[in-house]
N, C-alpha and C positions, 0 to 999 in steps of 0.2 A: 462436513467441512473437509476442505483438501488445498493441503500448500504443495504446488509444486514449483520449484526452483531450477532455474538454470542459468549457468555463469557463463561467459565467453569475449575475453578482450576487456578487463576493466567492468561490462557490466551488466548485471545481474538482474533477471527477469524473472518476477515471484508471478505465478498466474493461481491465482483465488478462485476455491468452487464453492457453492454453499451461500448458506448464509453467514453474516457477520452479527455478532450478538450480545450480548453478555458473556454466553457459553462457550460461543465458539471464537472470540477476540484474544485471548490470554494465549491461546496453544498458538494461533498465526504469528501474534506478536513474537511471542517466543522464538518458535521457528526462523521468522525473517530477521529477527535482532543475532542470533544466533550464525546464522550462513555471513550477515553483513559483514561482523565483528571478525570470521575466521579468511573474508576473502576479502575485506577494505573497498570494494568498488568504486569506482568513480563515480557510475550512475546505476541507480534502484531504480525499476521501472516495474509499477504495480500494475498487473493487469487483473481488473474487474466485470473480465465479459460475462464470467461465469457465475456471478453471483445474483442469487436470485433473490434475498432481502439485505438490508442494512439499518440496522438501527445508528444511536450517537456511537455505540462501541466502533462504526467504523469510521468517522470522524476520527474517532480518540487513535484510533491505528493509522489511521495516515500522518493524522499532526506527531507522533510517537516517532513513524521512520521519517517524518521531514527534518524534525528537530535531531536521531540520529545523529544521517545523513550530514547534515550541517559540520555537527560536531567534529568529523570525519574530513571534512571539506569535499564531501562530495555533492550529487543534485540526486533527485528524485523527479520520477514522471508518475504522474496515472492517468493509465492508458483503459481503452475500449471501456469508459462506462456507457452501463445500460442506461436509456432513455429517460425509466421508471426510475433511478438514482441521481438524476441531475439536480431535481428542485430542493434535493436535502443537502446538497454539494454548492449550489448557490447561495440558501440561505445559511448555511454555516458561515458565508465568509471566505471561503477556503479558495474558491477562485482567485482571488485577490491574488495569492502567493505564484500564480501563475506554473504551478505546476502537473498544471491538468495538457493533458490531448485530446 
């Protein structure tokens, strides 16, 4: 698992390696709630190219920095999902909020 983070102009681009999981969902959360909370962003942009599984743990991370995000009055993007993560990204629902690319 790998967060890395980079900020520039308002907003703020987490790029995810790994899996997302039980194990490894707590330390990301952390991480990206942590960077949000010290730089305010406008806009969180999750990038997912690099993940290679996802359980509901990352459902529960994205609805986690939407709900943020919100709080904050800012948006959220996620960006570059893999092919293999759309049909759990559909049936969650999550599309609906329109915060996918």
């Amino acid at each position: 698992m790998a967060v890395r983070i980079s900020s520039n102009d308002g907003v703020m681009t987490v790029f995810l390696e790994g899996d997302i999981d039980h194990h490894t969902a707590k330390e990301m959360r952390e991480t990206i709630d942590l960077n949000v909370n010290k730089s305010n962003p406008n806009l969180l942009n999750i990038d997912f190219e690099k993940i290679q599984f996802m359980d509901s743990s990352g459902i529960g991370l994205i609805m986690g920095r939407y709900k943020l995000m919100n709080s904050i009055g800012g948006k959220i993007k996620i960006i570059n999902i893999p092919n293999r993560l759309e049909k759990m990204i559909k049936l969650s629902g999550l599309i609906q909020l329109g915060i996918f690319e």
